[in-house]
N, C-alpha and C positions, 0 to 999 in steps of 0.2 A: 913250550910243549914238552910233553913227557910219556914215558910208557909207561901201560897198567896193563903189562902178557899181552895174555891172549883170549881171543875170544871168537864166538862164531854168534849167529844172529838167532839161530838155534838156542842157542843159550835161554833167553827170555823168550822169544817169540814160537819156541818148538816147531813143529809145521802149519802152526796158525797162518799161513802165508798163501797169499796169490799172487804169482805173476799176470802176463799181460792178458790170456786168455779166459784169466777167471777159475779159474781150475783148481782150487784149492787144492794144496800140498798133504791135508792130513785125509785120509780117507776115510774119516765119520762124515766130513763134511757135504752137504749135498754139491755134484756137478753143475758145470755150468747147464749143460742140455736140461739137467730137473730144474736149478733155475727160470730158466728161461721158458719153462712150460707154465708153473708155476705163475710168475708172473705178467704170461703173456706177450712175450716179447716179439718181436719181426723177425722173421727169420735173416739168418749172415751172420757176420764173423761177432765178436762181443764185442760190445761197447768198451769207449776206449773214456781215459781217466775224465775226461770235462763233461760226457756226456750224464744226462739225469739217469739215463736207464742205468748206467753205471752205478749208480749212487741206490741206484735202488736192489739192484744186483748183491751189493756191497752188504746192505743192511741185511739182506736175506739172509745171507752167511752169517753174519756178528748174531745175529739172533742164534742159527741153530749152533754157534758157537759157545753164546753164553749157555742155554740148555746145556749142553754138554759140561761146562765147566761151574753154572752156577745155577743150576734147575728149580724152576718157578721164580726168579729172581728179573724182572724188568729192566734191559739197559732204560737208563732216564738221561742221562748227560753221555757228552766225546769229547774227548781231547785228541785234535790233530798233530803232530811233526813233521814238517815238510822243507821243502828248499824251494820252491818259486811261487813267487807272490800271487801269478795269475794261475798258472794248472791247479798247484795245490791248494791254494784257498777256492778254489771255484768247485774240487772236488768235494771240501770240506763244509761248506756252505751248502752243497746238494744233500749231502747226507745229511747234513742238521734238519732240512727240511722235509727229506723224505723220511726221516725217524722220528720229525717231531721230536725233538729234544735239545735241551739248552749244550751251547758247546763253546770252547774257546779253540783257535788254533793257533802254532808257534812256528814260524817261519823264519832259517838264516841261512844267511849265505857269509861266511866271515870277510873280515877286511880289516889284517891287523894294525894297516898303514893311518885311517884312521881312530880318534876318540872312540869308546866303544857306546853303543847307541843301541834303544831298546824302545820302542813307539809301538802304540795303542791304535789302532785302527778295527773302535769295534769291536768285534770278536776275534781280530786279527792281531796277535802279536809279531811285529817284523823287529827284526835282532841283525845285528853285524858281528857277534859272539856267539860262538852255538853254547859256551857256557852260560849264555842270559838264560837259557831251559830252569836253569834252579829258582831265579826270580821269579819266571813265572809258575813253578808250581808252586812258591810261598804267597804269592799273590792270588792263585785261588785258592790256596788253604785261608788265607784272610777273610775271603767271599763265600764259604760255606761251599765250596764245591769241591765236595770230597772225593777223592779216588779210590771206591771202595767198589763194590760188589756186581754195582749197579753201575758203573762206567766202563768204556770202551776207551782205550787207547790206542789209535791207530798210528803207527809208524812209518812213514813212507820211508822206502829201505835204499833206493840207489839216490847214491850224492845225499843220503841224509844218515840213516845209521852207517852206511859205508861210505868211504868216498866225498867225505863232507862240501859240499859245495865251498867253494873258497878258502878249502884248507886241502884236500886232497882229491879233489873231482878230476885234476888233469888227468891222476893215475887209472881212470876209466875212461877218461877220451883216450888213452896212448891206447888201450885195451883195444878199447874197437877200431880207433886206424890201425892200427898192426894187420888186426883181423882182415882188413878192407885189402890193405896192402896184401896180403898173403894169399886172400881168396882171388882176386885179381890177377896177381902173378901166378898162379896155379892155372889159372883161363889161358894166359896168353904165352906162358912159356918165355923164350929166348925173346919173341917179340914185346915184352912187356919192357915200358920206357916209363921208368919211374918219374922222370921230369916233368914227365905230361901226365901223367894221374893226381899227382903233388897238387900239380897247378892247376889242374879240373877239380881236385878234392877241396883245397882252400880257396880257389874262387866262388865256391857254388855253396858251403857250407857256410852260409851267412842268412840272416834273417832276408834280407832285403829277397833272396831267390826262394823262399819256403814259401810264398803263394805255388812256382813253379814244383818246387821237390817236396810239396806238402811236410817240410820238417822232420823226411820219413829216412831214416840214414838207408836203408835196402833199396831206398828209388835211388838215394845219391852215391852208395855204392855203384848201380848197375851201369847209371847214369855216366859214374869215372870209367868203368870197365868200359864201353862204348867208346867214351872218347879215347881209351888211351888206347884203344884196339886201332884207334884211325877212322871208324865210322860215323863220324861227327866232328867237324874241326870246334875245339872251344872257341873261340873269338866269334863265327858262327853261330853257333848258338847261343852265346849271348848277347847276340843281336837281332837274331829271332824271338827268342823271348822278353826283347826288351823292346822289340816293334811290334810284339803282342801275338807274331806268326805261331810260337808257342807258348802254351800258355799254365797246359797241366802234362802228370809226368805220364798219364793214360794215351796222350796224344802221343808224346815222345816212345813209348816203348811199340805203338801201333806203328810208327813209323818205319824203328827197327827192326819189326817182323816183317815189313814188307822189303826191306831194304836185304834183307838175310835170306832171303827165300831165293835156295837154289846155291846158298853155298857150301863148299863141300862141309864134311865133320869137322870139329876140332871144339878147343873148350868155351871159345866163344859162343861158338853157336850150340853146345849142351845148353849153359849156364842160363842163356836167353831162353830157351825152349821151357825151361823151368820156372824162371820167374812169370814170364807170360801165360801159361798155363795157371799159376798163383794167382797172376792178377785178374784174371778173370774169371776167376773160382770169389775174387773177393776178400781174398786173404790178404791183412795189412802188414805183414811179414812173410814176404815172396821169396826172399833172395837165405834164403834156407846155408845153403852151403857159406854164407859170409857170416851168417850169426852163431854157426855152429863150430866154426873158427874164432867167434866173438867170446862166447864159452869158453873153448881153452885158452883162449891170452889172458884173460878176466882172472880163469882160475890161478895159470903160471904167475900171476903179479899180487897174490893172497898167502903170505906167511912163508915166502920164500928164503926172505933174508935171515940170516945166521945172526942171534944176538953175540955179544953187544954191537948196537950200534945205535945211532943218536935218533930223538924220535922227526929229525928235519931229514936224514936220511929217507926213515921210511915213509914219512908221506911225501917223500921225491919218488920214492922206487917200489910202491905197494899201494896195493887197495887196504885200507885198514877200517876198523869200527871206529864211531865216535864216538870216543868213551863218555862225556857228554848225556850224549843219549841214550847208551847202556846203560848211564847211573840212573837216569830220567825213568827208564823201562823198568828197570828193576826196584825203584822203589814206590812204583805204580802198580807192579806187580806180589808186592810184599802187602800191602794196604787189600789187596782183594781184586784191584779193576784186571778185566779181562783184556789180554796182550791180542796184536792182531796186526800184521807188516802185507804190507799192500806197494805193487812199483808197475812203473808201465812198461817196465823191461822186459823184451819178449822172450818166452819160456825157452824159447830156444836156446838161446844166450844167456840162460839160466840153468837150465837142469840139463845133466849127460844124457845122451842117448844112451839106450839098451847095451851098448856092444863097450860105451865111455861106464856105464854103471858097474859091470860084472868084472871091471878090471879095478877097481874101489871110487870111483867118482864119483861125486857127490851135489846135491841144490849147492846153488851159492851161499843160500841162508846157512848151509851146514858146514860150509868150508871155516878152519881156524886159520884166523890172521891175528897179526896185533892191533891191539886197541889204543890209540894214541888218543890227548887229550889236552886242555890247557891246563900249566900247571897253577895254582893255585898260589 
């Protein structure tokens, strides 16, 4: 591995970008609400990255995007970059269908430990190199599928251009348990017992419990705050939800509101009043005050360190770009296709608030970090 600077995601993708809400970053582009009119959608929070209506969301955009950028010009083809075989390809496969258009997508997650591997599944390229990205753009320039005018490049942005899944993704989980950690300890003051948030946070952030915590880090935040406040023993509740007593986190937080009622102030019981209010608004990002402390860790671990120093260093100690995919964007971007970064990370834990903006903070997509890569 190696450095090549520095870089921000802004670079190639400008604010061609949505977070989890849908909301496009540049303001030509039409809101989600004109979306959503538009295409008739149900009313409630937007669709999240597996669903169709997403995919069909998505396409709205990339159209009034290429207008903007390549007017009377037809996307015809998409090329995807992503990091998990089922989200990302399942979002990738919607949109090819809802656009009606031929697509490939590139999928990795590295693993230097072993042979480096690159398989065909379809339209699915899965890689254990994210430098295999070069093979396959030689491989559809081979097939006539050029990345010209009339193509869309979509970049999935967290753990793929940042945060490379299996090369620097840890440096975005430390992000957000800090956060978890911090907003938690912020609730409970003197009475916060790190031993037992640890041990609520790492028992329960496992696939086998995501039927129960829906795989939503805000329910498995509030979820740790509970337990390590004392109102809920873990052992308990993983015997309830494992005798079926519970079973969704809807039930578990109804619980705590009944269980809470009538006690005096304090940060527990803000914090509660707030997510519960969230969640029955319907909002898939409740726990507001943990993602907005998810934000500044994110951002303190983005281009902090002082060079020199080795590129193993900073994908121990930094969120960095995948040079990789930089190179990939940029010379997709040189050829004519229209750039476009898409992540189910919730805005919140992406863009400063009003009060984070006026002091210079900045989207993630615009923050500069270094770009590390394999060297060659």
């Amino acid at each position: 591995m190696r450095l090549f600077g520095t870089a921000a995601l802004a670079d190639f993708l400008g604010d061609f970008v949505v977070y989890r809400n849908l909301e496009p970053v540049d303001p030509r582009l039409p809101r989600f609400a004109e979306v959503a009119r538009a295409l008739d959608l149900p009313p409630g929070p937007a669709p999240r990255k597996a669903d169709l209506d997403y995919a069909r969301v998505i396409a709205h955009i990339l159209e009034a995007a290429q207008a903007l950028v390549h007017p009377g010009v037809r996307l015809k083809r998409i090329l995807y970059l992503g990091d998990t075989r089922l989200l990302d390809s399942t979002a990738f496969r919607n949109l090819k269908a809802v656009m009606e258009v031929p697509g490939w997508a590139f999928i990795a997650s590295e693993d230097l430990k072993a042979p480096a591997r690159l398989e065909r599944e379809g339209d699915l390229f899965v890689a254990n190199r994210w430098r295999a990205v070069e093979d396959v753009l030689a491989f559809l320039a081979a097939q006539d599928f050029p990345l010209d005018e009339a193509t869309a490049l979509i970049v999935d942005m967290d753990k793929t251009a940042i945060g490379a899944r299996g090369r620097n993704d840890k440096a975005i989980d430390q992000a957000r348990v800090a956060a978890i950690w911090k907003t938690v300890e912020g609730a409970l003051g003197d009475a916060f017992q790190p031993e037992a948030f640890q041990e609520a946070y790492d028992t329960l952030n496992q696939p086998r419990y995501h039927p129960f915590t829906a795989d939503n880090q805000d329910y498995l935040a509030y979820i740790c705050l509970m337990v390590s406040a004392g109102l809920y023993d873990l052992r308990s509740l993983l015997d309830d939800v494992a005798a079926g007593r519970l079973t969704t986190f809807a039930q578990f937080i109804a619980q705590m509101d009944a269980l809470l009622q009538g006690r005096p102030e304090d940060g527990v019981l803000e914090v509660h009043r707030q997510v519960w209010a969230r969640v029955r608004q319907g909002d898939p990002t409740p726990f507001k005050a943990f993602r907005r402390n998810e934000y500044l860790e994110t951002v303190a671990r983005m281009g902090h360190i002082a060079e020199p120093t080795s590129a193993e260093d900073l994908l121990r100690r930094e969120i960095v770009v995948t040079q990789e995919i930089r190179e990939a964007a940029e010379e997709c971007r040189a050829s004519g296709a229209l750039l476009f970064g898409l992540t189910d990370k919730p805005d919140e834990a992406s863009m400063p608030t009003e009060h984070l903006a006026a002091q210079g903070f900045v989207p993630l997509h615009r923050v500069r970090t270094h770009a590390v890569g394999e060297d060659e």
